[in-house]
C-alpha positions in Angstrom: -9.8 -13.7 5.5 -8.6 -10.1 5.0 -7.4 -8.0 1.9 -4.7 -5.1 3.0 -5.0 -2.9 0.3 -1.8 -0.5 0.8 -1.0 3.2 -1.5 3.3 3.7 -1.1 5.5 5.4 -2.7 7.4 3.5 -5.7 10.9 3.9 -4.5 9.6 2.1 -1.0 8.9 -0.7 -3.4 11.9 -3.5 -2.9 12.0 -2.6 0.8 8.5 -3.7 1.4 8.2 -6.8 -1.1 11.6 -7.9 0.4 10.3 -8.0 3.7 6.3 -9.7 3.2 8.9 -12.7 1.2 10.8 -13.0 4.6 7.1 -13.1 6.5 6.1 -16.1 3.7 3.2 -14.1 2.9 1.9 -16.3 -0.1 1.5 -14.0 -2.4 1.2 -9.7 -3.2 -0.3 -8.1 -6.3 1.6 -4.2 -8.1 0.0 -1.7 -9.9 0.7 1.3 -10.7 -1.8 4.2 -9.9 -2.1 7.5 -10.1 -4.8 10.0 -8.0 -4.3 13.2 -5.7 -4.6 13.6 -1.3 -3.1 15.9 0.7 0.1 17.0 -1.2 2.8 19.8 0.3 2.7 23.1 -1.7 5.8 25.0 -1.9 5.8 26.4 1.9 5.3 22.7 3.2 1.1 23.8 3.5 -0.8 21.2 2.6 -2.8 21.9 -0.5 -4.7 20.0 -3.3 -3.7 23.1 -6.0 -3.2 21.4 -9.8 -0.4 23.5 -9.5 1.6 21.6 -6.9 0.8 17.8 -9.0 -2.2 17.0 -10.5 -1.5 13.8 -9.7 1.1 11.7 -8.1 1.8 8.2 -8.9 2.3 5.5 -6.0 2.0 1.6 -5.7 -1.0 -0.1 -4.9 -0.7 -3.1 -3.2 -2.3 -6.0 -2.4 -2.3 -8.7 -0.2 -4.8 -11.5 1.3 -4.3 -13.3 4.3 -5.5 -14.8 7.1 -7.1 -12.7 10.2 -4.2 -13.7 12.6 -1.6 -12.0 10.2 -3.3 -9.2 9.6 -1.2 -7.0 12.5 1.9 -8.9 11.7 2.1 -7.8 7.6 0.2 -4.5 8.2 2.8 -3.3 10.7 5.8 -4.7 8.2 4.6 -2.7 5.3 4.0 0.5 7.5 7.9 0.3 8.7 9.1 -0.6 5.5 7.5 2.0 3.8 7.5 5.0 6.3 9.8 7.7 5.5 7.9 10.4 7.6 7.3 12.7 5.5 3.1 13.3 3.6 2.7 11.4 1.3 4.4 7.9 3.0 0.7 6.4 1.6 -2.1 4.4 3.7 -3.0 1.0 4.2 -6.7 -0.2 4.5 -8.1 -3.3 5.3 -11.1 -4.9 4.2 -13.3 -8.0 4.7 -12.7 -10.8 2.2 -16.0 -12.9 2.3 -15.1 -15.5 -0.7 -12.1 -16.7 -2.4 -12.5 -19.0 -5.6 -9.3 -20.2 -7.5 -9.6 -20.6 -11.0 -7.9 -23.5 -12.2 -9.8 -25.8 -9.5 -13.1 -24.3 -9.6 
């Protein structure tokens, strides 16, 4: 198993969770986050001044899946969420060694 753990901007938000439901993937945590990266000052240089954002907030999303899906809902998110310009977000993926549900344990 895999966990895609995915940074996008908030209006990108329905487009993305519209499109894992049409995959069937089983399920996809929201938060809301706030932090700092590369950002566009007022020229379009990129900059990390306070005085562009302190911070900007995006989505943080998470799914976990199987390995054989990982290309298939990594590539969906990146589509739906693209809008080309910095800041569109990133998408990592990480090992998954252990999964436990609660109510059965």
């Amino acid at each position: 198993m895999q966990m895609i753990v995915a940074f996008l901007r908030p209006r990108m938000r329905g487009a993305v969770m519209d499109r894992l439901r049409r995959l069937k993937v089983p399920g996809a945590s929201l938060s809301t986050v706030e932090g700092f990266g590369h950002e566009a000052g007022l020229g379009g240089e990129r900059t990390y001044a306070e005085s562009v954002s302190p911070y900007v907030t995006k989505l943080k999303l998470e799914v976990v899946c199987q390995d054989d899906r990982i290309d298939e809902i990594t590539a969906a998110i990146a589509e739906h969420a693209q809008t080309g310009r910095r800041g569109d977000g990133k998408i990592f993926v990480l090992p998954v060694h252990r999964a436990l549900d609660i109510r059965t344990f």
